[in-house]
N, C-alpha and C positions, 0 to 999 in steps of 0.2 A: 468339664470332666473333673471329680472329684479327685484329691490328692491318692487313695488307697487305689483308684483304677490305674493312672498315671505311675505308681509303683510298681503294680503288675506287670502292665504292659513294658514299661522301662524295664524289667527285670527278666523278661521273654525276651525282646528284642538284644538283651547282650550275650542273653547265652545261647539265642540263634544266632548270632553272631561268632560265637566264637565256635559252634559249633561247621557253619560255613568256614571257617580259617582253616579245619579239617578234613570237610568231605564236601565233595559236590551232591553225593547220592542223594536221589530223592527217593524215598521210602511212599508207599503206597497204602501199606499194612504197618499198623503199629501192635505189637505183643507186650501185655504184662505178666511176668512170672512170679506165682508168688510160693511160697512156703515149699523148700525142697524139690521146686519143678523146675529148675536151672539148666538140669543137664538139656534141653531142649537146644540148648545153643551148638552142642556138637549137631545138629543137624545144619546149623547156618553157613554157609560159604561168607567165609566174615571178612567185611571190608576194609571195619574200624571199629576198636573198644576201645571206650572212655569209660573211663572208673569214672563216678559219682563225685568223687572226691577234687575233681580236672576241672567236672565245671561248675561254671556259677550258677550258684541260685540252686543248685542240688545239692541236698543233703543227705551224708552219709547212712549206710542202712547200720543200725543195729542189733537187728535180730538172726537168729542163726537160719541159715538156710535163704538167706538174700544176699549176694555177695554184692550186688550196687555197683552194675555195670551197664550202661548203655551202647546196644551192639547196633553195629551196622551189615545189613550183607543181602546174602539172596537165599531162597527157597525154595529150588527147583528157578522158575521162570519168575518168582514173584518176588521184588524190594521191601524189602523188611525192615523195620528197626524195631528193637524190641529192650525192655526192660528185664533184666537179670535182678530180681527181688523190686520191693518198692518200701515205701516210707508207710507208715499207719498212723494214724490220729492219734493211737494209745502211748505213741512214742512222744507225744508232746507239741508234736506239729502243730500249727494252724490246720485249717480245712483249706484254704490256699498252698501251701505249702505241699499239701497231700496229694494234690490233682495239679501242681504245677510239672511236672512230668508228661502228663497228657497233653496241658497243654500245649506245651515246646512241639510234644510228636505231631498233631492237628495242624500248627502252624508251618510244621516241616512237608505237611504235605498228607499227611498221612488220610483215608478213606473209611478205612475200617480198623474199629479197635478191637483186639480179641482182648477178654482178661480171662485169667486162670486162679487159683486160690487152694488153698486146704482148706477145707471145712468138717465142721460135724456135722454127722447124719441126724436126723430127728424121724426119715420116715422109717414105716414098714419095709420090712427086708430087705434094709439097708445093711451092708457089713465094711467092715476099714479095706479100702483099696479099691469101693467100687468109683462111679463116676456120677454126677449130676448134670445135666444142661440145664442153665437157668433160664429157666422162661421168663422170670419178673423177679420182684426184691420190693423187700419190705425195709424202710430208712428205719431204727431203731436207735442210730447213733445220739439222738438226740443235737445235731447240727446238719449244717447243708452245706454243701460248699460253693454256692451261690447267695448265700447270704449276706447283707451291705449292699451297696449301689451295684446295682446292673452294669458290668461292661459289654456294650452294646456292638461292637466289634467282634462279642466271640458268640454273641446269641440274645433271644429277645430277654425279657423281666422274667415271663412265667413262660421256662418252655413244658411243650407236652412230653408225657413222660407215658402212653398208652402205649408206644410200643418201644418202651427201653431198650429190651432185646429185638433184634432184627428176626423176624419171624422165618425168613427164606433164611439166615444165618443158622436159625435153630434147627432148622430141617436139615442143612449140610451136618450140623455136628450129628445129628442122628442119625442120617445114614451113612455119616463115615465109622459110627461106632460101630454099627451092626455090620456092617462087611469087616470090620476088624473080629468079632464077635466077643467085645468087652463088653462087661454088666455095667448097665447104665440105670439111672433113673433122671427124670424129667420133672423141675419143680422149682418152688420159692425158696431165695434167699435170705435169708434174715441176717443183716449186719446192723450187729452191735457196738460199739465203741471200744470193747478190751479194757486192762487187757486179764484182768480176771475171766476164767472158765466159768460160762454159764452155770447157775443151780440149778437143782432139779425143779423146782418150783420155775425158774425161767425158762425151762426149756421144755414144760407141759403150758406155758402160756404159748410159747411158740409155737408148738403143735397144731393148742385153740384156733389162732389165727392165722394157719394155713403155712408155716414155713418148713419145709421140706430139708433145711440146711442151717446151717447157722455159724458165720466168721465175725471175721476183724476189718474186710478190705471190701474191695471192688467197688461196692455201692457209690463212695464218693467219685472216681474213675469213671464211675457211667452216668452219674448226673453230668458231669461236667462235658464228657463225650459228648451226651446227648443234646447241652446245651449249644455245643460246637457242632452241630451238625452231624457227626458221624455218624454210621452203621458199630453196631455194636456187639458182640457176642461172648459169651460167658462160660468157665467150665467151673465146676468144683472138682478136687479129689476127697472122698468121704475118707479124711486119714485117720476118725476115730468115730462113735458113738457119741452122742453130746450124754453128759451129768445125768444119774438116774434111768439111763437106756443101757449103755456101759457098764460093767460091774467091777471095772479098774476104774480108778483113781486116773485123773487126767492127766496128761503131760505132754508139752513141747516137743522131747526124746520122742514121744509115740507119731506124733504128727509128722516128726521128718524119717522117721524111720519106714514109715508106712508111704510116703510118698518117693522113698528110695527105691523101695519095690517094686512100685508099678511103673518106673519112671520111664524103661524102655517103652511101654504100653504106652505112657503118656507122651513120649516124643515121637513114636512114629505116628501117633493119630494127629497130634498137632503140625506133624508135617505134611501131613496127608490133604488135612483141614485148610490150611493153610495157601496149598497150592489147587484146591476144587474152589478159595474164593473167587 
């Protein structure tokens, strides 16, 4: 086993560790919250919250609208742990580092990861506040977070990646939106690296090649997921227009302010979602 696997894994097993010193819970379902979709945690019957900052091997969030908390609790009948913001590559991270959150949750037990995000819209009749289900994703980051020697304890060299998202996952989030009767749209991801706003010229390439959304996150979260076995499923909040679709100037303020608004919307579907897996 090469020295950088033997890191890894050293570095999962103490802050499983320490994370055992605090809870027995075994979580089933792992949730990532990203940009301004927090408030989801007033749904949780919470067990246990660890700031980021408590354990090892996690790294503090910087960005606004992540407060960098790992919750424990329940959801109706269903064990949860979930992520209160997350770390992004554009922060300076490793691609290790970025997906060492998932993997703690995987190794805790976790079955199915749900991830959430803000993103820009790209398709037709799209407007800020609606919703996305991703059905697939396009890597633009230009990195992988399986890149280096394969640790073969968490999944094979080259895993398949044909069904990223969980197909019967994607069906639940559609038909718990439409009994909500939130506007949804159903489409490709496109993550990019950050953490500059896409140009308009990027974002009519995006289009070309079929992506319906376009962020900062998730994508690394579900190779790694997927390389760990799990079931996977994915939401966007369209919190803006991407560059050149838009006719405001972008900004950070608009993305969390637009996911403030729908947050009610966004916590009772995720609760909903949640307890139909």
């Amino acid at each position: 086993m090469a020295s950088s696997e033997k890191n890894v894994i050293a570095r999962i097993q103490e802050t499983l560790q320490f994370i055992k010193t605090k809870t027995q819970f075994k979580p089933k379902i792992g949730v990532i919250l990203g940009s301004g979709l927090g408030a989801f945690v007033q749904e949780i019957q919470t067990e246990l919250i660890l700031p980021f900052e408590q354990i090892p091997h996690f790294m503090p969030t910087t960005v606004e609208g992540h407060k960098g908390n790992l919750i424990f609790g329940k959801v109706g009948e269903k064990d949860i742990v979930a992520l209160q913001g997350r770390n992004h590559y554009y922060e300076g991270h490793s691609m290790d580092m970025v997906v060492f959150p998932t993997r703690v949750m995987a190794l805790l037990g976790i079955e199915v990861l749900v991830l959430t995000n803000s993103a820009g819209g790209l398709g037709d009749g799209m407007q800020a506040g609606d919703f996305m289900v991703i059905e697939d994703h396009i890597n633009l980051m230009g990195a992988n977070p399986l890149m280096g020697p394969n640790i073969k304890e968490f999944g094979p060299r080259f895993p398949d990646m044909t069904e990223a998202y969980d197909h019967k996952l994607v069906a639940k989030m559609e038909t718990q939106l439409k009994k909500q009767n939130i506007r949804y749209h159903k489409g490709v991801y496109g993550g990019l690296s950050g953490p500059t706003y896409e140009t308009p010229a990027e974002v009519r390439h995006l289009k070309m090649i079929g992506c319906s959304a376009v962020g900062m996150s998730t994508v690394p979260e579900s190779i790694a997921a997927n390389h760990l076995g799990l079931r996977v499923a994915a939401l966007s909040c369209i919190t803006n227009l991407a560059a050149g679709i838009s006719k405001n100037k972008l900004s950070h303020v608009e993305v969390t302010d637009t996911a403030k608004r729908v947050e009610k919307d966004f916590s009772e579907f995720l609760k909903n979602f949640v307890q139909d897996i």
